[in-house]
C-alpha positions in Angstrom: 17.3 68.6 10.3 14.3 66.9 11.8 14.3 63.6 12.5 11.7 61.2 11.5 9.4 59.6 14.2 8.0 57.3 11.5 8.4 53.4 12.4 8.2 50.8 9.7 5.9 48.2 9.6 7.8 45.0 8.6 5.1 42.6 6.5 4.2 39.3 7.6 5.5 36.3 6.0 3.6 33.0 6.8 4.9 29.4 5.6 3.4 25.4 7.0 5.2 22.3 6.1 3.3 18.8 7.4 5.1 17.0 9.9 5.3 13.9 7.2 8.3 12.4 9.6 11.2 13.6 6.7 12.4 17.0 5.7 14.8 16.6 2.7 17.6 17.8 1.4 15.7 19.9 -1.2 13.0 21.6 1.6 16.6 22.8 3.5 18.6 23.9 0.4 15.1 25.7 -1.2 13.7 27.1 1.3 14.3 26.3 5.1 18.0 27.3 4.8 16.7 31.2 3.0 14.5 31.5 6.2 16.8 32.2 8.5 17.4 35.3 7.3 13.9 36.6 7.0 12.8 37.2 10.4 15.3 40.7 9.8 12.8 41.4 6.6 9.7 40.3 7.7 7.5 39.0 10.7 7.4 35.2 10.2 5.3 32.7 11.3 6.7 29.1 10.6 3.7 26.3 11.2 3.7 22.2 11.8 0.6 22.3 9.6 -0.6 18.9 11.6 -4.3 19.4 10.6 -3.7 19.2 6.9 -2.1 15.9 7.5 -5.3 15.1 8.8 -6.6 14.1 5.1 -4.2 11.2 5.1 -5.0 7.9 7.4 -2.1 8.6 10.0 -0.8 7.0 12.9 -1.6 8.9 16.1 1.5 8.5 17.8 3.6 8.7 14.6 1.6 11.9 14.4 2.4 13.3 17.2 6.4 12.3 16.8 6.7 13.5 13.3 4.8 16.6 15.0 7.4 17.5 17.7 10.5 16.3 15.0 8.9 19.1 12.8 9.1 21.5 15.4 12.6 20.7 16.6 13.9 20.8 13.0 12.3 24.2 12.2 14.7 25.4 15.3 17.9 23.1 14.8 18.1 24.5 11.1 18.7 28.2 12.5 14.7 29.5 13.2 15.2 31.3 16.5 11.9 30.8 18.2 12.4 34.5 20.2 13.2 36.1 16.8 9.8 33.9 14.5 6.6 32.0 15.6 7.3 28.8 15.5 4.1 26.6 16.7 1.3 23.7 15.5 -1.9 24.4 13.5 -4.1 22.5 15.7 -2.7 24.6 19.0 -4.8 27.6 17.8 -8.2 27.1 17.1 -9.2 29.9 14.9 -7.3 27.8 11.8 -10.5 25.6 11.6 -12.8 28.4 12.9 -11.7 30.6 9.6 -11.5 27.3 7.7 -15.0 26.7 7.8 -16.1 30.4 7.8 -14.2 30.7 4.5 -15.8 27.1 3.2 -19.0 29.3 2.8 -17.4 31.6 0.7 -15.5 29.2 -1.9 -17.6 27.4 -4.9 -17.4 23.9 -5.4 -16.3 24.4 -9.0 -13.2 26.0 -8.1 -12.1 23.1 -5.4 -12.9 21.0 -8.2 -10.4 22.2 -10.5 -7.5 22.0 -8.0 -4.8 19.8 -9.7 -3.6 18.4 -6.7 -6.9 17.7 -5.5 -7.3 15.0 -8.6 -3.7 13.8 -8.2 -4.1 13.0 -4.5 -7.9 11.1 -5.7 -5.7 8.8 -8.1 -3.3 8.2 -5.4 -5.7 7.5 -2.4 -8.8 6.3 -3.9 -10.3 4.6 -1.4 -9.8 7.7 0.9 -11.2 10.8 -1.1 -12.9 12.6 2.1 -14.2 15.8 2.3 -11.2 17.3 3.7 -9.2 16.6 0.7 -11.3 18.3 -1.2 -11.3 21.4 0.9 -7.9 21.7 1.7 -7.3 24.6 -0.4 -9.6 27.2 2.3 -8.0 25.1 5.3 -4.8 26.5 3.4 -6.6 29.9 3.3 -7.7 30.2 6.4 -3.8 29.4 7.5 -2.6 32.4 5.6 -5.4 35.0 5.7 -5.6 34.5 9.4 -2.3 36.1 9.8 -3.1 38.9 7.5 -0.2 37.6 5.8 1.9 39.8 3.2 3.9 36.9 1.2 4.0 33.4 1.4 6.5 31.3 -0.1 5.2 29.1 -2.6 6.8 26.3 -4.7 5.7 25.4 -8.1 3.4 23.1 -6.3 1.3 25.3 -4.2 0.5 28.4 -6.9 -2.7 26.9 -7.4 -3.3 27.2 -3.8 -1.9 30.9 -3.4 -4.4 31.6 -6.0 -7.3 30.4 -5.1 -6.5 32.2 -1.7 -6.3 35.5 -3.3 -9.6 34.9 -5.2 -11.3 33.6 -1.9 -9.8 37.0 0.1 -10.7 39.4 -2.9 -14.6 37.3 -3.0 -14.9 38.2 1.1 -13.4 42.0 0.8 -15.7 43.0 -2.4 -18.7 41.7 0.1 -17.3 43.3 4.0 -14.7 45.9 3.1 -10.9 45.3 3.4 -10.9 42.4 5.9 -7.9 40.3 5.0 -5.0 41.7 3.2 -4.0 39.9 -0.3 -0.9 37.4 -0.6 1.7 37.8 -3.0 4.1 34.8 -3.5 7.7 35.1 -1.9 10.0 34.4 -4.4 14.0 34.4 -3.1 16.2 36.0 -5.0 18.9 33.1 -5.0 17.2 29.2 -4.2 19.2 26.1 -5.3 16.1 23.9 -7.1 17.6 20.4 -5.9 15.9 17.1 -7.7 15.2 13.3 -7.4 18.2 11.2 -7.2 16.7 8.7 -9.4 14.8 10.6 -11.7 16.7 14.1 -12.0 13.7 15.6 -14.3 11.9 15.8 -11.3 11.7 17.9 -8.0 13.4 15.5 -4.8 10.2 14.5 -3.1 9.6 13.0 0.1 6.7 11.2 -1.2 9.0 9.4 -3.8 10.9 6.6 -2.9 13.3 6.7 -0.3 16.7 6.7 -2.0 15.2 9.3 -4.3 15.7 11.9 -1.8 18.2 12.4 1.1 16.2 13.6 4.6 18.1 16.0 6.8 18.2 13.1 9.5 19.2 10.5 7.5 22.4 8.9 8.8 26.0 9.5 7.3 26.4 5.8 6.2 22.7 6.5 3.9 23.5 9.7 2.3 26.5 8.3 1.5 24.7 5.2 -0.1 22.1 7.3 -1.8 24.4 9.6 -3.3 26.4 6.1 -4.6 23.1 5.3 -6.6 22.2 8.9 -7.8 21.5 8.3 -11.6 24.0 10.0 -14.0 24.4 9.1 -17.4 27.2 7.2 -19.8 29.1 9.8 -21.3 31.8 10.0 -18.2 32.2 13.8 -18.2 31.5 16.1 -15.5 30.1 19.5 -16.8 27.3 21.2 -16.3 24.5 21.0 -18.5 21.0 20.7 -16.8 19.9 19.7 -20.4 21.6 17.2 -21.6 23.3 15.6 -18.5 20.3 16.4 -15.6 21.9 13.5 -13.4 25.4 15.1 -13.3 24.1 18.8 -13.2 21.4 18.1 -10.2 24.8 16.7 -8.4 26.5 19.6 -9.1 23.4 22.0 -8.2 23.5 20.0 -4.7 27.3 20.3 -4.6 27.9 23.5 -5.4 24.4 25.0 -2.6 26.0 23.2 0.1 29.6 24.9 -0.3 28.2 28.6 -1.4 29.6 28.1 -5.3 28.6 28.0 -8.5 27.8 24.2 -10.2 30.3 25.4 -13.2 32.9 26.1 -10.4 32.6 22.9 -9.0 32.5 20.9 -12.4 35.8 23.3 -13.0 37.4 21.8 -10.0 36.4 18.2 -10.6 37.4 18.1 -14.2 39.0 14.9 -15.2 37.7 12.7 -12.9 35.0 10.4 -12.7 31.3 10.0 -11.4 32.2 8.3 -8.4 35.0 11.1 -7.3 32.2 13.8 -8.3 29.3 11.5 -5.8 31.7 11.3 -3.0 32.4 15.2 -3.4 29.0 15.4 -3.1 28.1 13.2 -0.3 30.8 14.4 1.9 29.8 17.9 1.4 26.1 17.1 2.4 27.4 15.1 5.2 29.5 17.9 6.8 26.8 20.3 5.9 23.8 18.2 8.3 25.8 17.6 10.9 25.5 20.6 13.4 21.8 20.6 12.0 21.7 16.9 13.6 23.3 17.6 16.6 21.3 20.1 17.6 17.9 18.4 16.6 18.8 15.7 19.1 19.3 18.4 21.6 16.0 20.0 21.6 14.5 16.6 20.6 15.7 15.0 24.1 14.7 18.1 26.0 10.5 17.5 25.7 10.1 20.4 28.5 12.3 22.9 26.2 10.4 21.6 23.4 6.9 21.8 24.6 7.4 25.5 26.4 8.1 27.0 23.0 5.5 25.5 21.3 3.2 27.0 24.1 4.7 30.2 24.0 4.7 30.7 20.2 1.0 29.4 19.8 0.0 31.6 22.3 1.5 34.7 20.1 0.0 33.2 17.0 -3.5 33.4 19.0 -3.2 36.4 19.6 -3.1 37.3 16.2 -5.3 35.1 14.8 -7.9 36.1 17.6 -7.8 39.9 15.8 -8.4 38.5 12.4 -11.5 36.4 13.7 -13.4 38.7 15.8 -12.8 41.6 12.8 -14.5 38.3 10.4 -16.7 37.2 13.3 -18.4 40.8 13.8 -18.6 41.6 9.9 -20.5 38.8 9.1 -22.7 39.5 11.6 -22.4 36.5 14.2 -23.4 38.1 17.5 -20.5 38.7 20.0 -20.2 38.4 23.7 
């Protein structure tokens, strides 16, 4: 029987979290945690999306901490940088060059309608630039670059993924197929974790702080924050995301960490209190971070280790991003030398 010769072509995946300085519980359980296991499915490229942070006033040496931090959690939550690309926006050039190539390509109207463009002007009013009003093709330009299959995409960041697709579709109708068109990555099995205070509502690092629990935060404050985490009066533990969203979001959290079910934990905790159920809890998450921490203050202490991946791995990203650009650069027409 005759073998076949034919090699398949895994699909690139591309995903950029800003280095904000805090990666909670919810980014690890919802999506960091899943991407360990993707590099086997697809070719991933994990980015410290530094430039988008750009539209916020920022602290340049809290910038470039939160920046390495970033970088060192990507790795001490399981990324192998041999096995993904793990590397900063602003290390390869052709993010921006793309970004404003594609600027001439996007209509005003359709920035204008970007939802989180109008939440982030009620938020920061006295700092609506320019850049937060284009973020969306900076965020194109990211993905397209890569000729990126799928992206993972919260609820959050549709918008975004869509106006993308409408800005790659706009440039192929005009030059031929250029970039190929995203699809959203959607895991088959993601624990959706929420706000400890306000369990209607996604766990948010913008929030305040004892809404969410960071992946660094200490023992002693996860234990604390858990201790706070709203409930409600009625004293039962069952799960019922309805009706009892405190409860059940502590369950969710409970039952991700261990690799259960939340009925399976509110099964085993049945009879007991809130405080037996927020210690369960707590513990869990506690024993859960902790090889995650120790090995962030590893690579976090080791600045050469550190610095030499980042190198490597934006040097690999440029090499990709420098196809995509001279294919844009030469269809266009922009004379090349």
């Amino acid at each position: 029987m005759e073998q076949s010769n034919e090699v398949i072509q895994k699909k690139n995946l591309f995903s950029g979290i800003q280095p904000s300085g805090n990666i909670t519980l919810g980014n690890y359980l919802g999506a960091l945690r899943n991407f360990v296991l993707l590099h086997e499915q697809y070719n991933c490229l994990f980015c410290v999306v530094d430039l988008h942070a750009l539209t916020l006033r920022q602290d340049p040496a809290a910038l470039r901490r939160n920046s390495a931090s970033l970088a060192a959690l990507y790795i001490a939550c399981g990324l192998d940088p041999e096995k993904n690309i793990i590397y900063c926006q602003s290390h390869v050039p052709e993010h921006a060059e793309l970004g404003w190539i594609l600027n001439c390509f996007t209509y005003m109207g359709e920035l204008s309608r970007m939802t989180q463009f109008k939440d982030k002007s009620q938020k920061h009013a006295d700092n609506i630039n320019a850049g937060l009003f284009t973020y969306p093709v900076l965020m194109a330009s990211d993905i397209l670059l890569y000729q990126t299959h799928v992206v993972p995409v919260g609820a959050d960041q549709k918008q975004h993924l869509e106006i993308c697709r409408d800005i790659a579709g706009r440039f192929n109708s005009i030059y031929g197929d250029v970039f190929v068109i995203p699809e959203p990555y959607i895991p088959k099995t993601s624990a959706r974790i929420m706000s400890l205070s306000d369990p209607t509502r996604k766990m948010s690092k913008s929030d305040a702080e004892d809404s969410y629990v960071a992946v660094l935060d200490a023992p002693d404050a996860i234990r604390r924050k858990f201790k706070r985490a709203v409930t409600d009066s009625e004293a039962e533990i069952r799960y019922d995301p309805e009706n009892k969203p405190g409860v059940s979001n502590l369950l969710s959290i409970l039952a991700a960490v261990k690799g259960t079910t939340p009925e399976e934990e509110a099964s085993a905790l049945s009879g007991l209190g809130y405080g037996a159920l927020k210690e369960a809890t707590a513990q869990a998450v506690v024993e859960a971070l902790a090889p995650i921490q120790a090995r962030y203050q590893e690579i976090i202490k080791d600045k050469d280790y550190l610095n030499a991946i980042l190198k490597t791995n934006a040097e690999k990203a440029h090499a990709i991003a420098f196809r995509t650009l001279r294919k844009v650069y030469k269809k266009i027409g922009l004379y090349q030398i």
